[in-house]
N, C-alpha and C positions, 0 to 999 in steps of 0.2 A: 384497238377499237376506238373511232373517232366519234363522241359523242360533241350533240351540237344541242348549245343551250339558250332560247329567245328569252328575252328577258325582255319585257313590255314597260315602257314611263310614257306615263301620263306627260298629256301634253300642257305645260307650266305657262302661263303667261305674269311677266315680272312686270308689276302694275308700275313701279318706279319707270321705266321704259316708254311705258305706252301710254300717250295723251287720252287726256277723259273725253268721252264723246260728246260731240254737238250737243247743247242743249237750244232748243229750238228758244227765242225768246224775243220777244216782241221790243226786245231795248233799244236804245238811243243806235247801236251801232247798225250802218244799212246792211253789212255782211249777215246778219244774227237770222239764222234760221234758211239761211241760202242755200249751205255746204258751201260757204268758198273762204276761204284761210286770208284773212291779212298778213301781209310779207311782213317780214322780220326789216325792222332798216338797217340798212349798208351799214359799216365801219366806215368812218372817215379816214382813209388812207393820205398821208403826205406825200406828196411827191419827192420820187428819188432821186436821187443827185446822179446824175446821167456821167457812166463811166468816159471820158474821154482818152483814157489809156487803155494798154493790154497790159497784160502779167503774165508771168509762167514761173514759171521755179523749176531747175533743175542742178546737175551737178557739171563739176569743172572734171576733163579726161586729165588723163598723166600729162597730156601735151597742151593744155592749157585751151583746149575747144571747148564749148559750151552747145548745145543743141539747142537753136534757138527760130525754126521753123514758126512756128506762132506767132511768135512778135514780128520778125522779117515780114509776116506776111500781113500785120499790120499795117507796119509800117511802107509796105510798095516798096522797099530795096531791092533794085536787082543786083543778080550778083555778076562779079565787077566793080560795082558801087566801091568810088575811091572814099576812106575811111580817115576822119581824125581821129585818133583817141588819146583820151588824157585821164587826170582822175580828179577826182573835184570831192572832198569831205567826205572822201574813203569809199565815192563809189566809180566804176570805171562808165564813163564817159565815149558813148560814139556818138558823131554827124556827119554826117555826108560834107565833104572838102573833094574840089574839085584837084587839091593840089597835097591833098591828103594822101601819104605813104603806104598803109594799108587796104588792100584790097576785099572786100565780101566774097568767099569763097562761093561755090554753086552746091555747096553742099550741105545751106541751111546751117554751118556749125561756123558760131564767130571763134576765131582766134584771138583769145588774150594775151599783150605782148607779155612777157616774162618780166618785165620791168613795170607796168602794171599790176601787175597778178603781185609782187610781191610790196609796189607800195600798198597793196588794201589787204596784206595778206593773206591771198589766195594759193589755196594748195590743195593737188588734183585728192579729186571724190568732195570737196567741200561741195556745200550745198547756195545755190545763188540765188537771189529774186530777179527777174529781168522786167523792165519798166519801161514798153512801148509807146513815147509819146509821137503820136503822130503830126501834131498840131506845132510843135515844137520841133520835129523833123531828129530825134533823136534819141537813142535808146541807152537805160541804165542799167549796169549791173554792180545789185548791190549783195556784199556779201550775208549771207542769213546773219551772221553775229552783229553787224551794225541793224539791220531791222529788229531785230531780238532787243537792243540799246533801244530804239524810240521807241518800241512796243511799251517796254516793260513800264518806261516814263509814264505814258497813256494808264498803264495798268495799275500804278502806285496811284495817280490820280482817282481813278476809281475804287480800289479798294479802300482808300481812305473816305469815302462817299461824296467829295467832288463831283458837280457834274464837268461837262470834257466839251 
């Protein structure tokens, strides 16, 4: 047998919540006794520092590709696109070189040469930052353990209560 049991609550209004009503009043302010709400003023918001790069984060395959769709498509490379790559302060370095040995593959996945990949010690499944400057005409991949190094630098800073 399914017995069904209403169980009735009063309807509660939590005075902490709810604004005290209009008090009509002949005071200095012209809203007073209107019904109309003075606005709340703005935050003063700072302006933001306008990204001029792209990011992505992803992993290196067994063969040394990266899947780097997002940044490519930042940066306008078609593929084709003759390629320099070098490594500069452990992160690998591409630009467009007209006389550049590697090619941009059509499959949105940059190939890191093997000679690269091991002066920054990359090794497949690591995890990489990719840093699309457009403006500069060229794209970084830095391995997450060197960003993890100037993070943590920033981070020491801070914990110690430095401002940055």
């Amino acid at each position: 047998m399914l017995v069904t049991e209403v169980v009735a609550m009063a309807e509660q209004i939590i005075t902490g919540l709810v604004p005290p009503p209009k008090i009509a009043d002949s005071g200095s302010s012209p809203e007073a006794g209107t019904g109309e709400r003075r606005s709340l003023p703005l935050p003063v918001i700072t302006r933001r520092r306008e990204l001029l790069t792209t990011y992505g984060m992803t992993r290196v395959d067994a063969s040394g590709r990266i899947p780097a769709a997002p940044v490519l498509h930042a940066l306008e490379w078609p593929p084709g696109l003759s390629l320099t790559v070098r490594v500069v302060l452990g992160a690998v370095v591409l630009q467009p070189d007209p006389g550049g040995v590697h090619r941009l593959p059509s499959t949105q996945r940059i190939k890191v040469p093997a000679t690269a990949r091991a002066e920054c010690g990359l090794r497949a499944s690591d995890v990489v930052v990719l840093v699309a400057d457009p403006q500069r005409g060229m794209l970084l991949i830095y391995p997450l353990v060197t960003v993890d190094e100037v993070l943590a630098q920033r981070h020491a800073m801070i914990w110690v209560g430095e401002s940055v």
